[in-house]
Backbone as CSV, one residue per row, in Angstrom:
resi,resn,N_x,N_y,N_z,CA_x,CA_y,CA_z,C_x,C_y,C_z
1,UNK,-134.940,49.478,-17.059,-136.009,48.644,-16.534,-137.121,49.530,-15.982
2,UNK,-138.087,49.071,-16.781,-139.593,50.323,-15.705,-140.122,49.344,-14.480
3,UNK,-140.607,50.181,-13.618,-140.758,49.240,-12.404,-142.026,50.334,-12.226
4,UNK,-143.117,49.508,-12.199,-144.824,49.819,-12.200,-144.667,49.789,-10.466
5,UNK,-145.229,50.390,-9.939,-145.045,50.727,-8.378,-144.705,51.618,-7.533
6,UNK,-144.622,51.709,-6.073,-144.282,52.660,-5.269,-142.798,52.174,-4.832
7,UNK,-142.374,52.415,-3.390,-140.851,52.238,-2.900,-140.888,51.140,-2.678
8,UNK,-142.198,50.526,-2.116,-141.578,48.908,-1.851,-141.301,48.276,-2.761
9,UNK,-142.117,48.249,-4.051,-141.826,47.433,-5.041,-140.667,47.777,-5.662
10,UNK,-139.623,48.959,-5.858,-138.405,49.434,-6.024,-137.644,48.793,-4.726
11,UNK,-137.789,48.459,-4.100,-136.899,47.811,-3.272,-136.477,46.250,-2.877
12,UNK,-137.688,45.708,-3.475,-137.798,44.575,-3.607,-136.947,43.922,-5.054
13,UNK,-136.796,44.872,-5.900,-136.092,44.487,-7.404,-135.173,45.288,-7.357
14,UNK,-134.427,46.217,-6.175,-133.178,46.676,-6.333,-132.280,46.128,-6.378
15,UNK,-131.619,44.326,-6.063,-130.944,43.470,-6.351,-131.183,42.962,-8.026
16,UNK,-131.606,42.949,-7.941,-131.915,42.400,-10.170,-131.306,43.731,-11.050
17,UNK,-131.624,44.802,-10.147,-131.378,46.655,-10.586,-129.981,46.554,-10.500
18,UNK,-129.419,46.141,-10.052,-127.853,46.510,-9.855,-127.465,45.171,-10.183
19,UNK,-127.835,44.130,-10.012,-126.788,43.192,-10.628,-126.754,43.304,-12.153
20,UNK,-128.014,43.511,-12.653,-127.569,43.993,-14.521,-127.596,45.085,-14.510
21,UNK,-126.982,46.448,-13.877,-126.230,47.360,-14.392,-127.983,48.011,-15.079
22,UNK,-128.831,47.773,-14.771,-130.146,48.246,-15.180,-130.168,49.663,-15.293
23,UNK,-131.078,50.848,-15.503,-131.441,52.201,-15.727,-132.808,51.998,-15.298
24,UNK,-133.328,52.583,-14.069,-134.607,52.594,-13.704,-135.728,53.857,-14.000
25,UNK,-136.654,53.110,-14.303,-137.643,54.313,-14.764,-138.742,53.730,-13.782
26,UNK,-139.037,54.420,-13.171,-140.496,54.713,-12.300,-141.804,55.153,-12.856
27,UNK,-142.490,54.151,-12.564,-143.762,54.393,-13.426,-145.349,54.050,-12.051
28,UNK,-144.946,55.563,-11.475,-145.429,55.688,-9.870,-146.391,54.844,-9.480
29,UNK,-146.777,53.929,-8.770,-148.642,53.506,-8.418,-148.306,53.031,-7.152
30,UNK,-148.083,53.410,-6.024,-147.763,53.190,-4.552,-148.578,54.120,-3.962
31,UNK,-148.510,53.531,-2.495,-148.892,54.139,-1.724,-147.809,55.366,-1.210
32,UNK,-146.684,55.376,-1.284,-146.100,56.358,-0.894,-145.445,57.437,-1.921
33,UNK,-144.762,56.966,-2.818,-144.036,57.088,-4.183,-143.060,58.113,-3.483
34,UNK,-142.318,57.958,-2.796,-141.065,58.894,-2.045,-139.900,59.110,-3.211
35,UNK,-139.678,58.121,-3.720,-138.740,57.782,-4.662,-138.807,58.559,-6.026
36,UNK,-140.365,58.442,-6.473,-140.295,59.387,-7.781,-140.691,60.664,-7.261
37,UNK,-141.010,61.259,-5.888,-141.011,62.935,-5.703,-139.934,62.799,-5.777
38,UNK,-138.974,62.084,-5.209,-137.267,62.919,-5.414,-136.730,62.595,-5.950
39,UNK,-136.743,62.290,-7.047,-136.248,62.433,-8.490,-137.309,63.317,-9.470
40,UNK,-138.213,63.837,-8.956,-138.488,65.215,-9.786,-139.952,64.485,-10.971
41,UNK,-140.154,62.887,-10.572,-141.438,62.780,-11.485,-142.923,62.706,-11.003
42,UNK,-143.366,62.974,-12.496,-144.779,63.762,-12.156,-145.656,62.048,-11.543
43,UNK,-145.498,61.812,-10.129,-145.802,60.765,-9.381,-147.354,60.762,-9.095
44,UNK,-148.255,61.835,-9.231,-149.709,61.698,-9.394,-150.325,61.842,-11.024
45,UNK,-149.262,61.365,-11.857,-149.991,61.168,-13.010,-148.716,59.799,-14.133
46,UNK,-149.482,58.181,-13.576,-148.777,57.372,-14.073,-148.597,57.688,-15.948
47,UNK,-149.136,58.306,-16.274,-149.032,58.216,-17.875,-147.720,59.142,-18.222
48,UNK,-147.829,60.084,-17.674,-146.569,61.397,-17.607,-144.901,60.550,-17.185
49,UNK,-145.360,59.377,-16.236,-144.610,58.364,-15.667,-143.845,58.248,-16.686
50,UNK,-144.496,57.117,-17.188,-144.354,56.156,-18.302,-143.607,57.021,-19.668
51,UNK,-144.364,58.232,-20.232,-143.668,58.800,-21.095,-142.176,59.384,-20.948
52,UNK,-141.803,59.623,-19.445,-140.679,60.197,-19.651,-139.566,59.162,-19.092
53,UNK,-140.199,58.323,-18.359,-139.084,56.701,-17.677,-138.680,56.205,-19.411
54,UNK,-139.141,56.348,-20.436,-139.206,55.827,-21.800,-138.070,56.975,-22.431
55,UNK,-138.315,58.242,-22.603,-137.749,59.321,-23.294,-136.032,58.898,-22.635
56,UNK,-136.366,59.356,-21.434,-134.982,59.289,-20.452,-134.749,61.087,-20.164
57,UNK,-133.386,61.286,-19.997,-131.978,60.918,-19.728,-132.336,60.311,-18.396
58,UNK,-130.825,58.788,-18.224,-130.701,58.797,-16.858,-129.587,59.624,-15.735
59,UNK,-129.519,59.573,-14.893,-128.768,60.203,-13.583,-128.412,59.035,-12.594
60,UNK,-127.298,59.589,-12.134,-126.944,59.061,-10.979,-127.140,59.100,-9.476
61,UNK,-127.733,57.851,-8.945,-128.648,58.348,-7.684,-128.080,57.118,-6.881
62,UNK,-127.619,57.611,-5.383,-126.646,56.755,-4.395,-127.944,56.333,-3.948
63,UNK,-127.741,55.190,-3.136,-128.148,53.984,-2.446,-127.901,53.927,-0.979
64,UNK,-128.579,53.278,-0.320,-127.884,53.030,1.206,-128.022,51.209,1.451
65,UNK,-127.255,50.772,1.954,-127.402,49.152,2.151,-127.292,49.470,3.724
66,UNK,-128.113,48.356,4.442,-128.369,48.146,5.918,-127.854,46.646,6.355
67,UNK,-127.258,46.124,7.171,-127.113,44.977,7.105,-127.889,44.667,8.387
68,UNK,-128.524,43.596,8.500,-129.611,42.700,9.285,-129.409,41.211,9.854
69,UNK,-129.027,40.899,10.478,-128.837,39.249,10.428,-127.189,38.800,9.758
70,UNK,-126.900,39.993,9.795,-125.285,39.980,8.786,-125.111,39.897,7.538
71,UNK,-126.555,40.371,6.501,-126.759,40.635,5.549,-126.845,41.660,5.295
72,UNK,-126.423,42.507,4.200,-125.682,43.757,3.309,-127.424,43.531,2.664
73,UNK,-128.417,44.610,2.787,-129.847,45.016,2.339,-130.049,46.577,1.861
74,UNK,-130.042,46.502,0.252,-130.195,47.538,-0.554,-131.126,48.433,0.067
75,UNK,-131.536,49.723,-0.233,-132.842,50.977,0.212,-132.612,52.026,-0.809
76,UNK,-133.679,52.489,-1.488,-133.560,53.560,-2.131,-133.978,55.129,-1.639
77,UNK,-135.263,55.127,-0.485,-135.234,56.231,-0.364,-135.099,56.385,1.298
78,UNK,-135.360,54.854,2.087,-135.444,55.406,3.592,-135.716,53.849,4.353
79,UNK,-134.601,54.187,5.710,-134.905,52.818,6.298,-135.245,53.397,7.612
80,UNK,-136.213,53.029,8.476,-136.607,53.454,9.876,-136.481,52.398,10.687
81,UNK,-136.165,52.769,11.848,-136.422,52.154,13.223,-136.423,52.397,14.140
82,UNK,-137.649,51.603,14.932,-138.427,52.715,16.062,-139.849,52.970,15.629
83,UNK,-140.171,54.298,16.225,-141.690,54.248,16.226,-142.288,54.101,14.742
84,UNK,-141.295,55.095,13.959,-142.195,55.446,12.378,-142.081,53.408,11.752
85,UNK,-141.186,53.004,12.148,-141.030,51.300,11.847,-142.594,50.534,12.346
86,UNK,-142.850,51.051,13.171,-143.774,50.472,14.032,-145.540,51.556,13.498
87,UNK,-145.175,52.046,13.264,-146.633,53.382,12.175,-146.180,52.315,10.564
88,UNK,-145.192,52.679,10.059,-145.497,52.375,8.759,-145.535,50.210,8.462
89,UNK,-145.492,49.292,9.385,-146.415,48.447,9.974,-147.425,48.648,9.667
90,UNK,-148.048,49.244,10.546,-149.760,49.639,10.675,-149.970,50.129,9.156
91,UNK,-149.601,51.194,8.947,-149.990,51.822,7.516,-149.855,50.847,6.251
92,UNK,-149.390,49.678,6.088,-149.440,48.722,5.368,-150.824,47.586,5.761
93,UNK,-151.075,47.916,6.513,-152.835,47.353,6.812,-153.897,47.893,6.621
94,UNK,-153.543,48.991,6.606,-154.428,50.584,5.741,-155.494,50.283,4.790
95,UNK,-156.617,50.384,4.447,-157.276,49.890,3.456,-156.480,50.961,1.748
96,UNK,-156.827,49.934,1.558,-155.649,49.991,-0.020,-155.838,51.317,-0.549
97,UNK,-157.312,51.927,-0.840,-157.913,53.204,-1.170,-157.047,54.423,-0.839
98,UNK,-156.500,54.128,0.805,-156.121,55.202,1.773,-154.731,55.488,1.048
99,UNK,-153.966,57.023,0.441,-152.604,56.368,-0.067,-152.122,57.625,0.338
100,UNK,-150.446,57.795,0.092,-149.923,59.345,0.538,-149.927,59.143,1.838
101,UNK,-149.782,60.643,2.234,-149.376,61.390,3.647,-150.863,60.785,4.625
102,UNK,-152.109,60.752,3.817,-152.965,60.228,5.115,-152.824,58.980,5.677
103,UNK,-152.513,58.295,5.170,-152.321,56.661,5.158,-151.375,56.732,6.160
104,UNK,-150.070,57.563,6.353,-149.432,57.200,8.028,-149.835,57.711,8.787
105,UNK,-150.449,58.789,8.250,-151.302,60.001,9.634,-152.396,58.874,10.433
106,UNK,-152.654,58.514,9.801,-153.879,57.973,10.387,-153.311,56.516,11.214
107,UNK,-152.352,55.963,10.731,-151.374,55.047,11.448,-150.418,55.311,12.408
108,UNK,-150.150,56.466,12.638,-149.775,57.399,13.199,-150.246,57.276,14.754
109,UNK,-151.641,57.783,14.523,-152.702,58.257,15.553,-153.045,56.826,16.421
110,UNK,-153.225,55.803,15.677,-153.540,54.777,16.210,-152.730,54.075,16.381
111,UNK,-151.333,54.363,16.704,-150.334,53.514,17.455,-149.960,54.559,18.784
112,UNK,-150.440,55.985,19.056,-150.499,56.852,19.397,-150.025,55.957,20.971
113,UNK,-151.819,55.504,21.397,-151.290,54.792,22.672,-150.386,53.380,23.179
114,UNK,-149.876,53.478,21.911,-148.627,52.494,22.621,-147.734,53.451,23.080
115,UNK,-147.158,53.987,22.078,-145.743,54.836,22.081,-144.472,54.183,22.712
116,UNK,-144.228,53.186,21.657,-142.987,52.875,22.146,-141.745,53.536,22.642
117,UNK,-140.872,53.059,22.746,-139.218,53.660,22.621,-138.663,53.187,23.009
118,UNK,-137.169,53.174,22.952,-136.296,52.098,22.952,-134.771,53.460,23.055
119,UNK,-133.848,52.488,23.879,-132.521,53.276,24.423,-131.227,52.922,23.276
120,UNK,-131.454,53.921,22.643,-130.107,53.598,21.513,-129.006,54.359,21.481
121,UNK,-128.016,53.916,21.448,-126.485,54.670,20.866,-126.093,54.421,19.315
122,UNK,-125.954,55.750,18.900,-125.910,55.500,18.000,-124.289,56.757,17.483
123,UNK,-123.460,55.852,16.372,-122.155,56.540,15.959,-122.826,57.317,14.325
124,UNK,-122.052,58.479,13.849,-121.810,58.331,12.867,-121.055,59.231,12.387
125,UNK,-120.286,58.162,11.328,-118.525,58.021,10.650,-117.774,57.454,12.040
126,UNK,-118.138,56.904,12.729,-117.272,56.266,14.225,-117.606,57.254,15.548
127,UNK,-118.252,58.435,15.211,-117.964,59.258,16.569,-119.905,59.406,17.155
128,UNK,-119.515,58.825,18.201,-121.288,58.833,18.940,-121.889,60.104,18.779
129,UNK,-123.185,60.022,18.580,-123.362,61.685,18.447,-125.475,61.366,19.002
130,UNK,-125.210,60.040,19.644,-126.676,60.157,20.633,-126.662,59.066,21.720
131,UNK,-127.272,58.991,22.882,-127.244,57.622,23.432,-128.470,58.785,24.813
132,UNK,-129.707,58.302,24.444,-131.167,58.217,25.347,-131.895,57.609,24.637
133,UNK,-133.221,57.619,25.473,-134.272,56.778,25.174,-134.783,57.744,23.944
134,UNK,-135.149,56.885,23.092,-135.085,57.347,21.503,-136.989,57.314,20.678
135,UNK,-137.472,57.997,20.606,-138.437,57.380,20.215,-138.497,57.144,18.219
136,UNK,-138.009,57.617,17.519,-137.427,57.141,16.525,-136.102,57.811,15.969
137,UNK,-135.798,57.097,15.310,-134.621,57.344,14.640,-134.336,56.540,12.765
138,UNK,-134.496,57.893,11.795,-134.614,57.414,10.491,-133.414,57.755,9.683
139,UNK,-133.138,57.026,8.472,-132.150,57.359,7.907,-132.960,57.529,6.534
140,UNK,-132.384,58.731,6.107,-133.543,58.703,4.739,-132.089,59.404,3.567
141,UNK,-132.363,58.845,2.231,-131.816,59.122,0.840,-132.268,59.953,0.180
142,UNK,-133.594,60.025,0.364,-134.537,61.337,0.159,-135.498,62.554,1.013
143,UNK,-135.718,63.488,0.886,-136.062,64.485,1.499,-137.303,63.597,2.362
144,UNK,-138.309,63.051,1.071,-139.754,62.610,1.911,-139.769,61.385,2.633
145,UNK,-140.757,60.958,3.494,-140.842,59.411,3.516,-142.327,59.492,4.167
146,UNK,-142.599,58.102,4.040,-144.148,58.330,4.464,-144.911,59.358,3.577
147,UNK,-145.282,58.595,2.141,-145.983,59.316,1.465,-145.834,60.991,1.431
148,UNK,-144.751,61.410,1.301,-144.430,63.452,1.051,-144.410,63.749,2.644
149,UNK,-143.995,62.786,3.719,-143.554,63.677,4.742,-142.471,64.408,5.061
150,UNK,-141.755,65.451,4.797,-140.458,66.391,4.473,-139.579,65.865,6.089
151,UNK,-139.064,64.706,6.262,-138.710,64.725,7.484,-136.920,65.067,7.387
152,UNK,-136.650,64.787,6.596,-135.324,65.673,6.305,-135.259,67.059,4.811
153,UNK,-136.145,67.887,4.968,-136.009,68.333,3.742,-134.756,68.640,2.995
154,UNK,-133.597,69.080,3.682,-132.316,69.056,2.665,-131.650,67.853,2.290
155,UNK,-131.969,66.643,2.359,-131.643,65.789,2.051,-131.480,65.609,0.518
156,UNK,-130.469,64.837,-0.167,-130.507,65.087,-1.360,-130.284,63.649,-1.958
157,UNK,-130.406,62.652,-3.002,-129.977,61.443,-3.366,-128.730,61.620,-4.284
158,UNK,-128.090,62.418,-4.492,-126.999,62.523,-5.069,-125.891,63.414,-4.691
159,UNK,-125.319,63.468,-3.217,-125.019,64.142,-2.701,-123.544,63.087,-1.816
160,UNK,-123.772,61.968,-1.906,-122.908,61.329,-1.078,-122.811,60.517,-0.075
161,UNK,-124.244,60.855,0.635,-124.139,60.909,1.530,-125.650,60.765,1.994
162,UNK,-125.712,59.749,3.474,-127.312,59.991,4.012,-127.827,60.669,4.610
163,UNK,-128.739,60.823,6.079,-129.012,61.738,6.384,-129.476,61.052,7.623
164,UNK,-129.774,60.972,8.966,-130.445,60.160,10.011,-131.094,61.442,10.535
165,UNK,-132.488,61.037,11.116,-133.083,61.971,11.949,-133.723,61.347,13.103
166,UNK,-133.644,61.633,14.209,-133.279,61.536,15.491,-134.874,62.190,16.484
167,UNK,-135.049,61.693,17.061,-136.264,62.064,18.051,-136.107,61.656,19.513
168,UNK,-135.909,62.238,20.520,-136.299,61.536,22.029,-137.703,60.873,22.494
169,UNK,-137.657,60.278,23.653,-139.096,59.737,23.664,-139.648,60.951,24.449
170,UNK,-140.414,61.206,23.718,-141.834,62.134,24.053,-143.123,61.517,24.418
171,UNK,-144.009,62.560,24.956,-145.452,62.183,25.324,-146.444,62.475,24.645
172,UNK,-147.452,61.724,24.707,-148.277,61.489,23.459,-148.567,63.313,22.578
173,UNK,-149.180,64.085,24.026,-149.490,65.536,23.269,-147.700,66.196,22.623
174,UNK,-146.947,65.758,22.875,-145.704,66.192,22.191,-145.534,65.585,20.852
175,UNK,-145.534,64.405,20.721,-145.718,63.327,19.454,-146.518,64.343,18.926
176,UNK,-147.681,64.181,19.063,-148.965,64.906,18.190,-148.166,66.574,17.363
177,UNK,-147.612,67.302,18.472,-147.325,68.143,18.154,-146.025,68.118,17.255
178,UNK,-145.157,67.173,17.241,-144.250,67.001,16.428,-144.803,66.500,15.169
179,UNK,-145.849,65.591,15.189,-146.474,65.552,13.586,-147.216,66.621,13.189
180,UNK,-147.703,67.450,13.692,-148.132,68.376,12.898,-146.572,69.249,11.905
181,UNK,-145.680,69.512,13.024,-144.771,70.156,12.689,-144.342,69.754,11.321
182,UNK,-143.801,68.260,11.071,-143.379,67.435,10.012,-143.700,67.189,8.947
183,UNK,-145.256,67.229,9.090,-145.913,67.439,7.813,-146.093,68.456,6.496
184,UNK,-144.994,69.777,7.216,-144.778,70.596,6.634,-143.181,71.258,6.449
185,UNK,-142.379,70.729,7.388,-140.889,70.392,7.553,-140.505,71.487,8.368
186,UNK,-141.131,72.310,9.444,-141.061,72.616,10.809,-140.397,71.994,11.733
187,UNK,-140.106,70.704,12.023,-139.792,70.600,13.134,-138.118,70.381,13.423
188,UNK,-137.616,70.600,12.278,-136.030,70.933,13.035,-136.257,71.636,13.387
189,UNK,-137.000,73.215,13.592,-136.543,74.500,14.455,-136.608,73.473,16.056
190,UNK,-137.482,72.267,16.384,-137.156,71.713,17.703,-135.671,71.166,17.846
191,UNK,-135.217,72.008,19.211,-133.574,71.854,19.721,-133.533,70.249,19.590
192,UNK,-134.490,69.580,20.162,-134.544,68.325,20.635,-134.119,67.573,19.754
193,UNK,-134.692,67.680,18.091,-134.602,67.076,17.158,-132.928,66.882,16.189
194,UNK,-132.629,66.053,15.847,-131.061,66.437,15.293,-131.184,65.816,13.976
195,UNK,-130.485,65.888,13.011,-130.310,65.795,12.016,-128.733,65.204,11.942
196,UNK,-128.045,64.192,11.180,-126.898,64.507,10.513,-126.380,63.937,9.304
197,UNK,-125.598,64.232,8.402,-125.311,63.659,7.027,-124.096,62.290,7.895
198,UNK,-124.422,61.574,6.828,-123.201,59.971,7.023,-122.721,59.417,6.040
199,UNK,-121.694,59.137,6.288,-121.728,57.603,4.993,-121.873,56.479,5.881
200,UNK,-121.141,56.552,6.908,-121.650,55.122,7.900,-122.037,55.114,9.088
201,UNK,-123.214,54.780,9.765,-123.809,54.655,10.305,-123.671,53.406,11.783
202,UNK,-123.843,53.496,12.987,-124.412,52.259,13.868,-124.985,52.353,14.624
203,UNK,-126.097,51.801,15.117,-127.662,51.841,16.234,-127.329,50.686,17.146
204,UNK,-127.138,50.402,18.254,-127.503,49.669,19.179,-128.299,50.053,20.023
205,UNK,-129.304,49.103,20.345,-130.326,49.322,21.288,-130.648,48.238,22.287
206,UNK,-131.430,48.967,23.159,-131.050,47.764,24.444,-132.638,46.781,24.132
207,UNK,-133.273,46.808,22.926,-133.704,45.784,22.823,-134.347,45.608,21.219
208,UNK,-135.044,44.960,20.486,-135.225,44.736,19.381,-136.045,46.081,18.982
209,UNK,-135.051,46.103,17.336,-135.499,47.737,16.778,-136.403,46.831,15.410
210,UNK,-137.498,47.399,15.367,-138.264,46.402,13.917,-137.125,47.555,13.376
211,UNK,-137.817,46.577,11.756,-136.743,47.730,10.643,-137.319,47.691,9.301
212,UNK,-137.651,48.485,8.537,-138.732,48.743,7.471,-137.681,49.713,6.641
213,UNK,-137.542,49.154,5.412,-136.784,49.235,4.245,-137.769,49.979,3.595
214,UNK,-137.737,50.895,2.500,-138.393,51.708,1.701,-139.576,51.187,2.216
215,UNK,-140.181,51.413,3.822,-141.507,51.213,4.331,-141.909,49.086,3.931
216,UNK,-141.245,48.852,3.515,-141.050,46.785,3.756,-140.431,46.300,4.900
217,UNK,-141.394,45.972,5.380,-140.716,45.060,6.985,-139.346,44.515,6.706
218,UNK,-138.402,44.193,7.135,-137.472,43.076,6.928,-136.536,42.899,8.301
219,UNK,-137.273,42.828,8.903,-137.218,41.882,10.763,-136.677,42.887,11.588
220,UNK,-135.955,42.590,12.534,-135.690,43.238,13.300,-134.169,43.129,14.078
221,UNK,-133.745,43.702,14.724,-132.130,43.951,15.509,-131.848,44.839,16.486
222,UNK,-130.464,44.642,16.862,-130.263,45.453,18.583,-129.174,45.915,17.783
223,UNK,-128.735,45.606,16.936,-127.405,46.232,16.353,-127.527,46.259,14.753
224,UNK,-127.378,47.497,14.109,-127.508,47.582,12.814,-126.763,48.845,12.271
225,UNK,-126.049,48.567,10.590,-125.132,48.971,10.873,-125.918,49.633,9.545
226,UNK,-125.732,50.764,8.897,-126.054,51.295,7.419,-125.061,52.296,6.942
227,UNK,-125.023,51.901,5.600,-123.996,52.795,4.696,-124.412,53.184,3.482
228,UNK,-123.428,54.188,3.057,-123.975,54.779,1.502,-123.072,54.404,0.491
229,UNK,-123.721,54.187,-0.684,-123.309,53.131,-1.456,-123.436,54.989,-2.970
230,UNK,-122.503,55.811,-2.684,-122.661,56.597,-4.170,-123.027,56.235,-5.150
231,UNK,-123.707,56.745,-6.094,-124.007,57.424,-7.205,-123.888,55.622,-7.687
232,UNK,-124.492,54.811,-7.040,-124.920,53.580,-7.663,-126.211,53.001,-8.665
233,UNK,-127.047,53.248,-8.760,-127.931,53.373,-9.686,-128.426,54.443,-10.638
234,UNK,-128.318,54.534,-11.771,-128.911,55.299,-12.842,-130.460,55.080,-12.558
235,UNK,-130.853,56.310,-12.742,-132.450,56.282,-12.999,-133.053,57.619,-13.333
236,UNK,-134.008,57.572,-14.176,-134.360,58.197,-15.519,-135.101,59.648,-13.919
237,UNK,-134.877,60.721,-14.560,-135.240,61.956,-13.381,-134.816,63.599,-14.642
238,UNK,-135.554,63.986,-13.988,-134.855,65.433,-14.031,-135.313,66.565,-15.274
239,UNK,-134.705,66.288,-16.074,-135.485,67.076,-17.505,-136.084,65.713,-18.158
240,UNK,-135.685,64.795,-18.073,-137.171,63.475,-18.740,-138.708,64.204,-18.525
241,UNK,-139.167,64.391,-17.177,-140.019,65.036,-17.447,-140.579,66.216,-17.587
242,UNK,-139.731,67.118,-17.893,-140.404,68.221,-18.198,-140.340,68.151,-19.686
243,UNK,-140.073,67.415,-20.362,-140.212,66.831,-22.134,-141.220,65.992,-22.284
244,UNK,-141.612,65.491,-21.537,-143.118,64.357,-21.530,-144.207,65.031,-21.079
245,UNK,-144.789,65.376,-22.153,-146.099,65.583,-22.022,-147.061,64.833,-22.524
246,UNK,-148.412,64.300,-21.171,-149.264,63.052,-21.469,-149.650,63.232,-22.622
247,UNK,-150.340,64.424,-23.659,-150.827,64.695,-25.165,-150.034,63.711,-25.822
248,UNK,-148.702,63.615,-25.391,-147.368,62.589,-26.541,-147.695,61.367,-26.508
249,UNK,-148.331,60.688,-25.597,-148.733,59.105,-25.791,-149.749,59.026,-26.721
């Protein structure tokens, strides 16, 4: 199945994707395209897309499901909650033009003076491994999110396994300074910051966490639970495109 779009629109047809056993080919035009940098396609040139989502081979690329309301909710490259939940919000109001890494920067900046945060505990595989005031906390399938932001760079989609990354609440000139860091994948050297691989995941917080699926709103919770779903979808990556060259259309 080719799916014309960025992550939201891959996330929105990841139920139709797996109930027929589908093979996805990405044929990039989003604002973020997280999904086809990590799977290796040429995501600033839709024609290169198209030729090699067509050629193939596919691969096997794990999944994470979140449950919400007590519903089991597919994600392909990243689910947030917390502040970046509350930026990539804003960055979906963005004028359409704006796309990539500037489009949260700039959503970013102008949620700057709220700065939420919220007090979460959070397990993972069963054993707690945080509980302060949190200013975000992401679980990502892929290295980028937010249009090529490296916020877990070793992260891998075929590996097993997810990845959560973790922030305390900071002050605005600290924020600032942690996005600069991120934008280039600096800021684990901060102690503060943690990283860890999962298959299962749980967040409670002492009050409502929004929650944004491959950057798609889909409400909010004090308790949410996420898991990794292996090597569940095929989708076309890897040497496809380095055999597609746009001259071939």
């Amino acid at each position: 199945m080719l799916v014309v779009g960025g992550d939201g629109s891959l996330n929105r047809l990841l139920p139709a994707l797996l109930e027929g056993g589908h093979t996805l080919g990405i044929v990039a035009h989003g604002s973020g395209n997280d999904t086809a940098r990590a799977v290796g396609a040429p995501w600033r040139d839709w024609q290169a897309c198209l030729k090699g989502s067509l050629a193939g081979p596919g691969m096997r690329m794990d999944l994470g499901e979140a449950r919400i309301d007590g519903e089991w909710l597919p994600f392909v490259s990243s689910v947030t909650f917390g502040f970046d939940s509350v930026v990539g919000t804003r960055a979906q109001r963005s004028p359409s033009w704006l796309r990539g890494m500037p489009r949260y920067l700039l959503a970013t900046l102008a949620e700057l003076a709220n700065l939420p945060h919220w007090h979460m505990q959070i397990q993972v595989d069963g054993r707690e491994v945080w509980s302060a005031p949190t200013l975000l906390a992401s679980t990502l399938n892929s290295p980028n999110y937010g249009g090529g932001i490296p916020a877990v760079p070793h992260a891998r989609f075929d590996d097993g396994m997810l990845d959560v990354l973790l922030a305390p609440q900071l002050g605005k000139a600290e924020v600032l300074g942690l996005l600069q860091k991120m934008t280039t994948g600096q800021h684990l050297t901060d102690p503060r910051i943690q990283t860890h691989a999962y298959r299962k995941l749980r967040i409670q917080s002492d009050r409502l966490l929004p929650v944004l699926l491959d950057g798609e709103c889909r409400g909010s919770s004090r308790d949410l639970e996420i898991r990794v779903r292996p090597a569940a979808l095929e989708v076309v990556g890897g040497e496809a495109w380095a055999s597609a060259p746009v001259a071939a259309l």
